[in-house]
PyMOL Python script that loads the backbone (N, CA, C, O; Angstrom):
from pymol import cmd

cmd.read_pdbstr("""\
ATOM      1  N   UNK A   1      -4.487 -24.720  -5.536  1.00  0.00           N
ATOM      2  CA  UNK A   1      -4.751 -23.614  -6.441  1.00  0.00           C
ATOM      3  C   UNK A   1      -3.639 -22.581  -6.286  1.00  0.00           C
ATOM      4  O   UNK A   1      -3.357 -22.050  -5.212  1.00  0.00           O
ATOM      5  N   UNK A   2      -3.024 -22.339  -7.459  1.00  0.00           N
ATOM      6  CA  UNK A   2      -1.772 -21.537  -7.049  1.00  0.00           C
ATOM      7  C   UNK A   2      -2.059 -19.602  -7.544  1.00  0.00           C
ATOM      8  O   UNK A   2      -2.779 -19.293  -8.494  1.00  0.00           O
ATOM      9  N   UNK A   3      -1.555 -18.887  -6.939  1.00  0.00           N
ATOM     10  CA  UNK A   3      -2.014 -17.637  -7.047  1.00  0.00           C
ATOM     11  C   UNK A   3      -1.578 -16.655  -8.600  1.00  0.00           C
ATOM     12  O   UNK A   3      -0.648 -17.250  -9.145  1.00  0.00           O
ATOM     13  N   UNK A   4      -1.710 -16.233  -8.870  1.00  0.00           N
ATOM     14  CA  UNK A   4      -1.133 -15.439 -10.351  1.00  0.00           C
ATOM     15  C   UNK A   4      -0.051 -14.714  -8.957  1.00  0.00           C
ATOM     16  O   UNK A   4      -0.325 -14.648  -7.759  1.00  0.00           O
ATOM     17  N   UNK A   5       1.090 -14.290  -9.618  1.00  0.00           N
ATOM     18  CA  UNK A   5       2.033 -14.059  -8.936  1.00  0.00           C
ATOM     19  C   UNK A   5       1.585 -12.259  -9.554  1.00  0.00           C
ATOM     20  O   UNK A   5       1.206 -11.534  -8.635  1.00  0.00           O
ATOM     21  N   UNK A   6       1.601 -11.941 -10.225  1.00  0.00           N
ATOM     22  CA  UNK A   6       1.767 -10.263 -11.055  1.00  0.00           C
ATOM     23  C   UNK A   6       0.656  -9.869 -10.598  1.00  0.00           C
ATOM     24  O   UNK A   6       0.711  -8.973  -9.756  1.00  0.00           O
ATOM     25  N   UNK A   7      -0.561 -10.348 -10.957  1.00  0.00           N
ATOM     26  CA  UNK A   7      -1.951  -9.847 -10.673  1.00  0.00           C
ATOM     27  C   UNK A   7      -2.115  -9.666  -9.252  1.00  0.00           C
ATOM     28  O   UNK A   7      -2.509  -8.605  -8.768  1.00  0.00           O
ATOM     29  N   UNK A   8      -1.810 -10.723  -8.553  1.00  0.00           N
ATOM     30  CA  UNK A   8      -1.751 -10.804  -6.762  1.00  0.00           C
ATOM     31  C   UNK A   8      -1.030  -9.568  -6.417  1.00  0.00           C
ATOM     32  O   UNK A   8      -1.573  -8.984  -5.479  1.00  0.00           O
ATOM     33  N   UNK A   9      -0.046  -9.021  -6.848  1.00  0.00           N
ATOM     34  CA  UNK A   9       0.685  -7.559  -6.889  1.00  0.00           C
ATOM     35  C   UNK A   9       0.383  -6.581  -7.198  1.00  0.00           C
ATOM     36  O   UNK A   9       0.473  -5.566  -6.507  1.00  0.00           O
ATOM     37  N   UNK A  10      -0.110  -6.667  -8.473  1.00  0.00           N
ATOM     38  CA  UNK A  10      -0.536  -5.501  -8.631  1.00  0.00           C
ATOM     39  C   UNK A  10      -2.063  -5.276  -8.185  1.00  0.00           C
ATOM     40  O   UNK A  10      -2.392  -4.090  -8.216  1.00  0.00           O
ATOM     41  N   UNK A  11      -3.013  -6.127  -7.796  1.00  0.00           N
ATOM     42  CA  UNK A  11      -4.042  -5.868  -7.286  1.00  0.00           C
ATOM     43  C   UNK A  11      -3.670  -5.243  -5.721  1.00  0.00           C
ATOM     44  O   UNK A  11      -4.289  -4.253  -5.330  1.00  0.00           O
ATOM     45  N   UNK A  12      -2.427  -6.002  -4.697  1.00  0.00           N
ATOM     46  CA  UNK A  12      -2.442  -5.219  -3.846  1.00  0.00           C
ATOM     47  C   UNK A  12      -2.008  -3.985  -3.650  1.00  0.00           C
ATOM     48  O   UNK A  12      -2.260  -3.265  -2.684  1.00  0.00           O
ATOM     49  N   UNK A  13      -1.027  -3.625  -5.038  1.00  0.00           N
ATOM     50  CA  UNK A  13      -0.204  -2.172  -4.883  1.00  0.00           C
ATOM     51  C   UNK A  13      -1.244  -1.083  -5.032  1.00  0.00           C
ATOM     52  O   UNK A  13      -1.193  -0.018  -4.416  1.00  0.00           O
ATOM     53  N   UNK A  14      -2.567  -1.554  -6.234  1.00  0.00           N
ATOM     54  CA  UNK A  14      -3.596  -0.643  -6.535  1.00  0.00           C
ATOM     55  C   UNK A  14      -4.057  -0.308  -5.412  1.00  0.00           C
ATOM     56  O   UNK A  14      -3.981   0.848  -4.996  1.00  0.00           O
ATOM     57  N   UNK A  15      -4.815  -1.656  -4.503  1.00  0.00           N
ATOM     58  CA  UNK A  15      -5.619  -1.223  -3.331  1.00  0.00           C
ATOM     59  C   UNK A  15      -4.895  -0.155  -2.348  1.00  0.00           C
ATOM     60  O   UNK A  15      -5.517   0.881  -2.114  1.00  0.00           O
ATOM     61  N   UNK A  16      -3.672  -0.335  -1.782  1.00  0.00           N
ATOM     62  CA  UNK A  16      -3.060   0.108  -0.707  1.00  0.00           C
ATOM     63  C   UNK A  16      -2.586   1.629  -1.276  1.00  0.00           C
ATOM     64  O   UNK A  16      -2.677   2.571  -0.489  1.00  0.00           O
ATOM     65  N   UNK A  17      -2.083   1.866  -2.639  1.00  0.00           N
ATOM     66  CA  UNK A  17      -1.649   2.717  -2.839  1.00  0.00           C
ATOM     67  C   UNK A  17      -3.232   3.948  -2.866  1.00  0.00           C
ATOM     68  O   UNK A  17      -3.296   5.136  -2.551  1.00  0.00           O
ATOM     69  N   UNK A  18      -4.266   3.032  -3.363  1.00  0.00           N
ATOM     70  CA  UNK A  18      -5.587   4.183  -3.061  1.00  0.00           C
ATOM     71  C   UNK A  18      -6.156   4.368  -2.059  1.00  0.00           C
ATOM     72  O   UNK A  18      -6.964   5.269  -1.830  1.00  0.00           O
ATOM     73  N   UNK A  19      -5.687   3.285  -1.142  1.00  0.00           N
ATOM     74  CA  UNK A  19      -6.187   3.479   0.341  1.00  0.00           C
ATOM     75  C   UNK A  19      -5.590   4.435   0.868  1.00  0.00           C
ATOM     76  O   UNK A  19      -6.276   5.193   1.553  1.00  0.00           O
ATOM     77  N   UNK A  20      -4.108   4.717   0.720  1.00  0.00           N
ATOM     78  CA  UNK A  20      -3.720   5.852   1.405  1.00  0.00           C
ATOM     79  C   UNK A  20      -3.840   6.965   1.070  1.00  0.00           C
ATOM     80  O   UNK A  20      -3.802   7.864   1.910  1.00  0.00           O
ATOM     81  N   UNK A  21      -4.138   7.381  -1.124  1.00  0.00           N
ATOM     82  CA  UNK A  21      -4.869   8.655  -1.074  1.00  0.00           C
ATOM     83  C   UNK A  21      -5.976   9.102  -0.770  1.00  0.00           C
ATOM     84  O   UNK A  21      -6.210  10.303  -0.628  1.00  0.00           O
ATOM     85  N   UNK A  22      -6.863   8.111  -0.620  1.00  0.00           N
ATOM     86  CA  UNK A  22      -8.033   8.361  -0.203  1.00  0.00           C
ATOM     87  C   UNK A  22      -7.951   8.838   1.137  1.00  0.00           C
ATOM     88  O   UNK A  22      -8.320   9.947   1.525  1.00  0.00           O
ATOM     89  N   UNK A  23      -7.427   7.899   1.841  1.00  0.00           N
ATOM     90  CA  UNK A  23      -6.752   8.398   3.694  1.00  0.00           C
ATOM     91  C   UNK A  23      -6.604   9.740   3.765  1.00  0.00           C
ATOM     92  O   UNK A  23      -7.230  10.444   4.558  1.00  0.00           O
ATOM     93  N   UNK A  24      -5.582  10.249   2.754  1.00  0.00           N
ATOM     94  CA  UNK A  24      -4.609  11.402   2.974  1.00  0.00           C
ATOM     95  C   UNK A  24      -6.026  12.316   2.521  1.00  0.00           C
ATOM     96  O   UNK A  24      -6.213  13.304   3.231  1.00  0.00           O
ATOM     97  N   UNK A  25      -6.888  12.117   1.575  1.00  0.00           N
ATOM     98  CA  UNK A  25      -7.370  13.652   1.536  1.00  0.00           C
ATOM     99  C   UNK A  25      -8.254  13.441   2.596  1.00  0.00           C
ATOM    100  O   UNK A  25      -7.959  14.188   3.529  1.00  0.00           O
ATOM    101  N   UNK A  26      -9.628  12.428   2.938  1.00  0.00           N
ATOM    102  CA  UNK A  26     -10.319  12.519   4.621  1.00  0.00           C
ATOM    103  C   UNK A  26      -9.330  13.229   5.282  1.00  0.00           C
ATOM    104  O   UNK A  26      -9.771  14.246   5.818  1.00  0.00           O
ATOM    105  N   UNK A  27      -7.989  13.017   5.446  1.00  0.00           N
ATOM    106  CA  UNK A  27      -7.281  13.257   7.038  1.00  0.00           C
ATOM    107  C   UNK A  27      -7.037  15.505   6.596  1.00  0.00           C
ATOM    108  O   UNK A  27      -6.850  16.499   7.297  1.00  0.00           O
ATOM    109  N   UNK A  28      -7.228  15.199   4.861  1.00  0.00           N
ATOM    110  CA  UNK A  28      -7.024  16.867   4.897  1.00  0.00           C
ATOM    111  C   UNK A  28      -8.327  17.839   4.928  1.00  0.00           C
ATOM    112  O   UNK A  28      -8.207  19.063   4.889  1.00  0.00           O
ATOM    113  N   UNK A  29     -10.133  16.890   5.035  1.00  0.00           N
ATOM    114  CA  UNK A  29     -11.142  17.266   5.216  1.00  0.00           C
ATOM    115  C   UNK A  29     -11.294  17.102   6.448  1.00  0.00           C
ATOM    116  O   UNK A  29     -12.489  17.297   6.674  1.00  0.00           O
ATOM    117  N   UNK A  30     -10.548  16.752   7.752  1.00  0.00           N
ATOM    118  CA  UNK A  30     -10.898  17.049   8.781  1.00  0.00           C
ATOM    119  C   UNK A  30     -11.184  15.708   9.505  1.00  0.00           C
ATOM    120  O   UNK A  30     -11.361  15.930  10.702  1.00  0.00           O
ATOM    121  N   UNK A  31     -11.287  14.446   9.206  1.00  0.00           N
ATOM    122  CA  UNK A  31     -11.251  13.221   8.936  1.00  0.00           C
ATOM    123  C   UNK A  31     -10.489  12.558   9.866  1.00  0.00           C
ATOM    124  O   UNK A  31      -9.465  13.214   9.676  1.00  0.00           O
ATOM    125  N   UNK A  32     -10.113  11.611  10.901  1.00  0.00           N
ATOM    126  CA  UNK A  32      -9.711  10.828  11.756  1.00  0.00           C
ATOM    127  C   UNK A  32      -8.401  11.396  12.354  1.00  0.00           C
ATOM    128  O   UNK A  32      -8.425  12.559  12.756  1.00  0.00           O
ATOM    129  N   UNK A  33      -7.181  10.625  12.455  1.00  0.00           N
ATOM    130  CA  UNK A  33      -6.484  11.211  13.705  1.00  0.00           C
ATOM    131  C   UNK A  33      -5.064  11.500  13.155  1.00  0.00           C
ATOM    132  O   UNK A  33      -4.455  10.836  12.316  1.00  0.00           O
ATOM    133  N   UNK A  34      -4.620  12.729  13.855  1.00  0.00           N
ATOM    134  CA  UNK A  34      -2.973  13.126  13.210  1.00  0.00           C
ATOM    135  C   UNK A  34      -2.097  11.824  13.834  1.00  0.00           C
ATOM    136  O   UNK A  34      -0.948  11.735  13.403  1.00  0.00           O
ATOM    137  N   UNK A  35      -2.430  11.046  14.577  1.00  0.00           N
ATOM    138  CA  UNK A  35      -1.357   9.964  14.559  1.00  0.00           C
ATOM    139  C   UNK A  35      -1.405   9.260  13.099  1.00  0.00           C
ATOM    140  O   UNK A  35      -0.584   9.426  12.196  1.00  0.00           O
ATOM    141  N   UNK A  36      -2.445   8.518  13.080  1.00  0.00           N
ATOM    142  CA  UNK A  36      -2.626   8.334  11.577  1.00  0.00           C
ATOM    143  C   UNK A  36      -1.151   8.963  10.647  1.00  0.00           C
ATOM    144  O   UNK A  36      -0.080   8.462  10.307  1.00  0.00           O
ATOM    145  N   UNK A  37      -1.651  10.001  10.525  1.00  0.00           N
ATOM    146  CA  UNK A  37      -0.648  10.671   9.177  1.00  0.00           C
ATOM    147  C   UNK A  37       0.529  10.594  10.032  1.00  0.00           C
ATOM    148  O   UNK A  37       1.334  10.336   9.136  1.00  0.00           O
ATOM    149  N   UNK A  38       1.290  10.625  11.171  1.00  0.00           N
ATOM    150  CA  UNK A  38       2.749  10.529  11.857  1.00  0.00           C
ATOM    151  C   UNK A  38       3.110   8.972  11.547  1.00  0.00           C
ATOM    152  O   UNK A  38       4.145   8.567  11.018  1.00  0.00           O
ATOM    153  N   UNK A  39       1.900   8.119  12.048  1.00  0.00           N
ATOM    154  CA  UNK A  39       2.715   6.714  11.294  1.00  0.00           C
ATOM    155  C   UNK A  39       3.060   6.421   9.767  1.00  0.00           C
ATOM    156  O   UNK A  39       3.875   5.572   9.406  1.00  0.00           O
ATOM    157  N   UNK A  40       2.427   7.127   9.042  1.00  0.00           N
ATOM    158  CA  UNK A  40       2.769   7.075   7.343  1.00  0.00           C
ATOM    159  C   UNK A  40       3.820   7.681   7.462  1.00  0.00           C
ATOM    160  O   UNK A  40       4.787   6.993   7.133  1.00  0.00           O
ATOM    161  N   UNK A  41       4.176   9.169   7.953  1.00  0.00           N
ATOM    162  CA  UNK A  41       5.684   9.485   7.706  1.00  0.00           C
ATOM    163  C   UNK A  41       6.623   8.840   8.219  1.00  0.00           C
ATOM    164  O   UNK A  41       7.751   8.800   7.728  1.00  0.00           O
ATOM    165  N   UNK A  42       6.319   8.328   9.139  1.00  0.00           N
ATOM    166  CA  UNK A  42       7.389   7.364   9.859  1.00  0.00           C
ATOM    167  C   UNK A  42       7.941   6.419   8.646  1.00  0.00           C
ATOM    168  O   UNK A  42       9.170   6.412   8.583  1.00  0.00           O
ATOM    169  N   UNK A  43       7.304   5.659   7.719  1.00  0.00           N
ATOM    170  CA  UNK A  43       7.310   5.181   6.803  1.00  0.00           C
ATOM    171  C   UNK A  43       7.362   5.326   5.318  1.00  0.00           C
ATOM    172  O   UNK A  43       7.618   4.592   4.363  1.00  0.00           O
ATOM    173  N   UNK A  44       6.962   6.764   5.541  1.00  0.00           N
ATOM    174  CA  UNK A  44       7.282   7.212   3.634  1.00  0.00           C
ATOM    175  C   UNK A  44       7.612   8.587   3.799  1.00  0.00           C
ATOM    176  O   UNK A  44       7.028   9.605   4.169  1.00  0.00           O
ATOM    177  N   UNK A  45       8.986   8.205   3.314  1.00  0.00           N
ATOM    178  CA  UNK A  45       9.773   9.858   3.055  1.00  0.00           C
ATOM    179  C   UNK A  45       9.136  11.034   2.315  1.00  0.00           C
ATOM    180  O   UNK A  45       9.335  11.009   1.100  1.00  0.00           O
ATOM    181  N   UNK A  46       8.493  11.947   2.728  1.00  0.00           N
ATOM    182  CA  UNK A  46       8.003  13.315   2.019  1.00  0.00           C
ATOM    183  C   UNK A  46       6.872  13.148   2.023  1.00  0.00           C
ATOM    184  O   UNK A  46       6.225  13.894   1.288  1.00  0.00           O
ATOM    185  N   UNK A  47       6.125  12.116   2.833  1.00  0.00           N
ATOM    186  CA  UNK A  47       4.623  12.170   2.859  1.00  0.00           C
ATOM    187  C   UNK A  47       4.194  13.113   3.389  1.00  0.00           C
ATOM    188  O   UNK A  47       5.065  13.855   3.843  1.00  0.00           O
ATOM    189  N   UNK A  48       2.962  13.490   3.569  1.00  0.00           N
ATOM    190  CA  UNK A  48       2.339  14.721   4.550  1.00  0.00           C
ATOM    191  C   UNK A  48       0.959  14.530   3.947  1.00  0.00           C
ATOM    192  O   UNK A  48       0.489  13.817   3.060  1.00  0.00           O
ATOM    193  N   UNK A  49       0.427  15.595   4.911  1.00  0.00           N
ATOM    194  CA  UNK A  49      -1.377  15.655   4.875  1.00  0.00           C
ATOM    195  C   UNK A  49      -1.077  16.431   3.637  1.00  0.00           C
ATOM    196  O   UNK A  49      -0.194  17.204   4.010  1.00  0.00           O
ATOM    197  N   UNK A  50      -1.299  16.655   2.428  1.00  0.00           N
ATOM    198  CA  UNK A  50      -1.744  17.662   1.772  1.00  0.00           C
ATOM    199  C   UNK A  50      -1.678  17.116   0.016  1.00  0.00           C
ATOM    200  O   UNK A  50      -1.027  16.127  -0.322  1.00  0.00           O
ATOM    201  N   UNK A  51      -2.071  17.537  -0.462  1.00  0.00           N
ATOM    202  CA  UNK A  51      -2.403  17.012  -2.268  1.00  0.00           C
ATOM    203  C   UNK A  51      -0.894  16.446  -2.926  1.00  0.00           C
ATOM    204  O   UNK A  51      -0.783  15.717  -3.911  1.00  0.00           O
ATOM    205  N   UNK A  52      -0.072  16.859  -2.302  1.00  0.00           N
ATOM    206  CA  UNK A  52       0.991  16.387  -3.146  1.00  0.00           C
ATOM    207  C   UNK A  52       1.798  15.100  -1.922  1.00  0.00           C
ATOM    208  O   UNK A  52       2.617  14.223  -2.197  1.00  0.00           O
ATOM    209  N   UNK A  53       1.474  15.281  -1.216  1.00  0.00           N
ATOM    210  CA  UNK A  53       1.522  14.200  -0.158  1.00  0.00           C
ATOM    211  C   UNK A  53       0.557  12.929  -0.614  1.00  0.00           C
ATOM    212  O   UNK A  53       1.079  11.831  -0.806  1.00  0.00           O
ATOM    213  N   UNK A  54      -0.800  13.109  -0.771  1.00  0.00           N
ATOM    214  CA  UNK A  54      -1.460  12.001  -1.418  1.00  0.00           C
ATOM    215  C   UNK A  54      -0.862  11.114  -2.172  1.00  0.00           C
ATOM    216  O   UNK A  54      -0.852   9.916  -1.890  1.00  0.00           O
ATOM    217  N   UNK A  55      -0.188  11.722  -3.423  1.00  0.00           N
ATOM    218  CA  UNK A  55       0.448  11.850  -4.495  1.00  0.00           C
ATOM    219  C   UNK A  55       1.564  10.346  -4.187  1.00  0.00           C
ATOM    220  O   UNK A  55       1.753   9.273  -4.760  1.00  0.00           O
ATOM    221  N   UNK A  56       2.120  11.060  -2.915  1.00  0.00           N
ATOM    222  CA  UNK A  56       3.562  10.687  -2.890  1.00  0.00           C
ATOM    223  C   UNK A  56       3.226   9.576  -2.276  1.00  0.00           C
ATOM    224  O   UNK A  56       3.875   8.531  -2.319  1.00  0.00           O
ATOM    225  N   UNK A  57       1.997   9.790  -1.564  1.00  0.00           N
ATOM    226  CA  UNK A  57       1.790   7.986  -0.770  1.00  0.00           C
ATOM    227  C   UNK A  57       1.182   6.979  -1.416  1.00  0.00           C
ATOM    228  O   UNK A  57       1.163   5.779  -1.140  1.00  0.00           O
ATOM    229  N   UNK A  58       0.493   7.801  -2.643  1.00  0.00           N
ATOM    230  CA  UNK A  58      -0.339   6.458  -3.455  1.00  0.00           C
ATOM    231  C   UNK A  58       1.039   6.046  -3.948  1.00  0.00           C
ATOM    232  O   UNK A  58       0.866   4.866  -4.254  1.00  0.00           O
ATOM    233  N   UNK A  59       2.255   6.334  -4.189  1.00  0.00           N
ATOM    234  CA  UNK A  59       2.943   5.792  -5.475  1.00  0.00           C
ATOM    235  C   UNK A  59       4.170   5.044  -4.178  1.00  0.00           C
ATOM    236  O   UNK A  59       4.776   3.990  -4.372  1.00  0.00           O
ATOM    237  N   UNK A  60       4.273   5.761  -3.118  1.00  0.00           N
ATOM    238  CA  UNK A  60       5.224   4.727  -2.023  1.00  0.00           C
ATOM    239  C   UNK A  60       4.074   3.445  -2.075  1.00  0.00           C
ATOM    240  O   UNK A  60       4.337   2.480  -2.792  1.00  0.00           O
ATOM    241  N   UNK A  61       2.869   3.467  -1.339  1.00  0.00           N
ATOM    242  CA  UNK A  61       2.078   2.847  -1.409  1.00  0.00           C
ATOM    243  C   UNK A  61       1.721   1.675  -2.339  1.00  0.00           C
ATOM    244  O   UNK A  61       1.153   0.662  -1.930  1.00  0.00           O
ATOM    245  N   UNK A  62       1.996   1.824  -3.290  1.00  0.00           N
ATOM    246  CA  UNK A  62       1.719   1.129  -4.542  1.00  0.00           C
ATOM    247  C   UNK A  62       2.731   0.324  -4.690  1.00  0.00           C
ATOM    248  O   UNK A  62       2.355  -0.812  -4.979  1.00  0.00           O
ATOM    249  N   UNK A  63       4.272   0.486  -4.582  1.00  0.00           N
ATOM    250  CA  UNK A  63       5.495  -0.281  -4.568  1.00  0.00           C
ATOM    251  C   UNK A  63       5.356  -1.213  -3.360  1.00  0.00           C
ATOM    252  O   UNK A  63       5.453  -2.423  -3.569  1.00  0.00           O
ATOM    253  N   UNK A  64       5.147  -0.785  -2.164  1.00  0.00           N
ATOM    254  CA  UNK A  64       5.272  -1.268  -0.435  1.00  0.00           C
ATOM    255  C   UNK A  64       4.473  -2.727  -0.835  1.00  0.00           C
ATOM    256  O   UNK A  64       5.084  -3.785  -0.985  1.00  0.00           O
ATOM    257  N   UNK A  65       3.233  -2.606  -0.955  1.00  0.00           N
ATOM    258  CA  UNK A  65       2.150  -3.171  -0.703  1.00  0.00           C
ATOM    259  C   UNK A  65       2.176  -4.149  -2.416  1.00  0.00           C
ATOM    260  O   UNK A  65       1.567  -5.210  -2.548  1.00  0.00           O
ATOM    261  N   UNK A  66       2.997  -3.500  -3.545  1.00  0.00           N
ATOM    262  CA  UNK A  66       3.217  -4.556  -4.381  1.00  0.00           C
ATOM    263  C   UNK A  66       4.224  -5.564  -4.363  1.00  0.00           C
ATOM    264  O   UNK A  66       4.135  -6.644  -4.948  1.00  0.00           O
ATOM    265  N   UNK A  67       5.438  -5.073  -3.492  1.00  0.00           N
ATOM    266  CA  UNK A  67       6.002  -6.088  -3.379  1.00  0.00           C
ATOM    267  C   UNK A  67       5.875  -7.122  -2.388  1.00  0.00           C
ATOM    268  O   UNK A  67       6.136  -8.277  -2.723  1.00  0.00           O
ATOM    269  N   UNK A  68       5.613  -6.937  -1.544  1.00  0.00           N
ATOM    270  CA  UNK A  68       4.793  -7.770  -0.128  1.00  0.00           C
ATOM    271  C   UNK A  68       3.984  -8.438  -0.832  1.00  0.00           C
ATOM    272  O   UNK A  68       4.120  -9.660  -0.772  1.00  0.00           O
ATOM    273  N   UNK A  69       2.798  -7.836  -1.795  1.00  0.00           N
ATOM    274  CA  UNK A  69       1.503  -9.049  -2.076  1.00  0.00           C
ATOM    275  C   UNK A  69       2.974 -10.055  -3.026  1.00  0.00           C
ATOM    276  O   UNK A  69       3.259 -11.137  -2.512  1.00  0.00           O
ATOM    277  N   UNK A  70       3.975  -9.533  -4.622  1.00  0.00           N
ATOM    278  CA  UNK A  70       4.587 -10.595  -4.970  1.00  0.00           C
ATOM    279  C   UNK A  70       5.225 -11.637  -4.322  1.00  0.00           C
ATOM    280  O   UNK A  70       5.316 -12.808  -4.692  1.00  0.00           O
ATOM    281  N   UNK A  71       5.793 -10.949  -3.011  1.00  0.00           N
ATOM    282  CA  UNK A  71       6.559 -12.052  -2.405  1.00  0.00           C
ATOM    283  C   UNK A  71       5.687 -13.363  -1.806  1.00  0.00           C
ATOM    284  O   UNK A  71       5.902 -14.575  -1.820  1.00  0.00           O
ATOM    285  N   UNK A  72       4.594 -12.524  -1.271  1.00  0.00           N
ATOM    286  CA  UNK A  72       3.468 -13.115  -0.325  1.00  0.00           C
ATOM    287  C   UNK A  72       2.738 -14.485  -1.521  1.00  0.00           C
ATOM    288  O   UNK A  72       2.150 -15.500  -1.146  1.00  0.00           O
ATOM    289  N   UNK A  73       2.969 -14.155  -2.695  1.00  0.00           N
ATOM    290  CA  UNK A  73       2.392 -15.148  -3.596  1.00  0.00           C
ATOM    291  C   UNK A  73       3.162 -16.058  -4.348  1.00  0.00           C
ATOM    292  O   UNK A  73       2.910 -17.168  -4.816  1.00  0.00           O
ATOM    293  N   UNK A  74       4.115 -15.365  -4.355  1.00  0.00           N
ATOM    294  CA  UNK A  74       5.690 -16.536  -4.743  1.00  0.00           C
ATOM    295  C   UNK A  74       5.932 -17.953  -3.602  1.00  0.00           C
ATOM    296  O   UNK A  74       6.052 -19.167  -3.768  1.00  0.00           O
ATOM    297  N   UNK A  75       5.924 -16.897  -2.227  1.00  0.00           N
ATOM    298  CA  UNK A  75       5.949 -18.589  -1.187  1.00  0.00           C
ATOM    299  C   UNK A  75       4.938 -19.054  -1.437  1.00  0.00           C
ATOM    300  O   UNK A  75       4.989 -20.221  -1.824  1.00  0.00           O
ATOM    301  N   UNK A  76       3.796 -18.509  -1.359  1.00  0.00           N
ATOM    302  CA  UNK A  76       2.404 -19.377  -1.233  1.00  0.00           C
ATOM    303  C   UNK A  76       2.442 -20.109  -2.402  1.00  0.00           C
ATOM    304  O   UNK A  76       2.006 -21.231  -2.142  1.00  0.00           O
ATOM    305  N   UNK A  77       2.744 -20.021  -3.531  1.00  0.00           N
ATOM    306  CA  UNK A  77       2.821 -21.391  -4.473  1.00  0.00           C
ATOM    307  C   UNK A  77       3.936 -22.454  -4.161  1.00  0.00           C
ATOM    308  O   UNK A  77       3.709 -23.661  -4.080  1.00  0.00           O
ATOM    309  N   UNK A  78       5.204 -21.848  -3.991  1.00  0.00           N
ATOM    310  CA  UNK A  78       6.203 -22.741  -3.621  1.00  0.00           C
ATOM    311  C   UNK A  78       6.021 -23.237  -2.501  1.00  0.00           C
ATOM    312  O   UNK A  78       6.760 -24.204  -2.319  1.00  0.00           O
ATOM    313  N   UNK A  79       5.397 -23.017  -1.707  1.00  0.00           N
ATOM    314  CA  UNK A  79       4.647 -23.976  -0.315  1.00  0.00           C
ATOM    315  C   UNK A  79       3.484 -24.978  -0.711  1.00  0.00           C
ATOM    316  O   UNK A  79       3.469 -26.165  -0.383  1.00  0.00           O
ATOM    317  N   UNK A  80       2.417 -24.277  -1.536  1.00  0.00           N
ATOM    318  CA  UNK A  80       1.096 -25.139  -1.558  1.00  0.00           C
ATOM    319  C   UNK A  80       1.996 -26.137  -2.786  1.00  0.00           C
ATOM    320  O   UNK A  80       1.956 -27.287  -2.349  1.00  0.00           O
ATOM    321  N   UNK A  81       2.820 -26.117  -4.211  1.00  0.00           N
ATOM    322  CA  UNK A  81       3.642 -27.020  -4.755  1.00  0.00           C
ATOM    323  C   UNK A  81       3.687 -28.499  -3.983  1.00  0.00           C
ATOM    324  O   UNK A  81       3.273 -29.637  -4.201  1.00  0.00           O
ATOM    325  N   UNK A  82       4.244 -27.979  -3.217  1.00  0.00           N
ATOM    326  CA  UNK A  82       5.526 -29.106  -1.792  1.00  0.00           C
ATOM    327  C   UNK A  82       3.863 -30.427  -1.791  1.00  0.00           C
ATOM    328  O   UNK A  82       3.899 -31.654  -1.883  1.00  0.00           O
ATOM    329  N   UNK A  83       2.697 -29.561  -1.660  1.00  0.00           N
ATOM    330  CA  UNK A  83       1.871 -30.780  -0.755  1.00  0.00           C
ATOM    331  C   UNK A  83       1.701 -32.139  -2.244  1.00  0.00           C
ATOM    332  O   UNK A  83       1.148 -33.218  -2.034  1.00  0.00           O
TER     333      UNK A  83
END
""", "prot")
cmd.dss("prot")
cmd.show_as("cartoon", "prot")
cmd.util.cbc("prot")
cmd.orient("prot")
């Protein structure tokens, strides 16, 4: 069964990119741990705890996590193909 290559992408860019605004506003209601938000900046330029930080991580978020799921579904057909 081979994967939709676009949909497999963009379903993961949606998830990840709302996982982290959702993240970002909990972490600005008081919500789990400032390491948390230090490993996102480590990783996305101009992120931060605050509304326009959300912003900036749903849409890093959304690219990161869409291109990883395309690639992630491009081998997986050109592998499951081969059998």
């Amino acid at each position: 069964m081979k994967l939709d290559v676009k949909a497999f992408g963009l379903a993961g860019g949606i998830l990840w990119g709302a996982s982290i605004f959702l993240l970002t506003w909990l972490g600005m209601l008081g919500y789990g741990s400032p390491e948390a938000a230090d490993i996102a900046k480590a990783y996305y330029v101009g992120y931060s705890v605050t509304p326009l930080g959300s912003v900036i991580g749903a849409v890093y978020g959304f690219f990161d996590a869409g291109i990883a799921c395309v690639i992630f579904a491009f081998l997986y057909n050109k592998l499951i193909s081969r059998k």
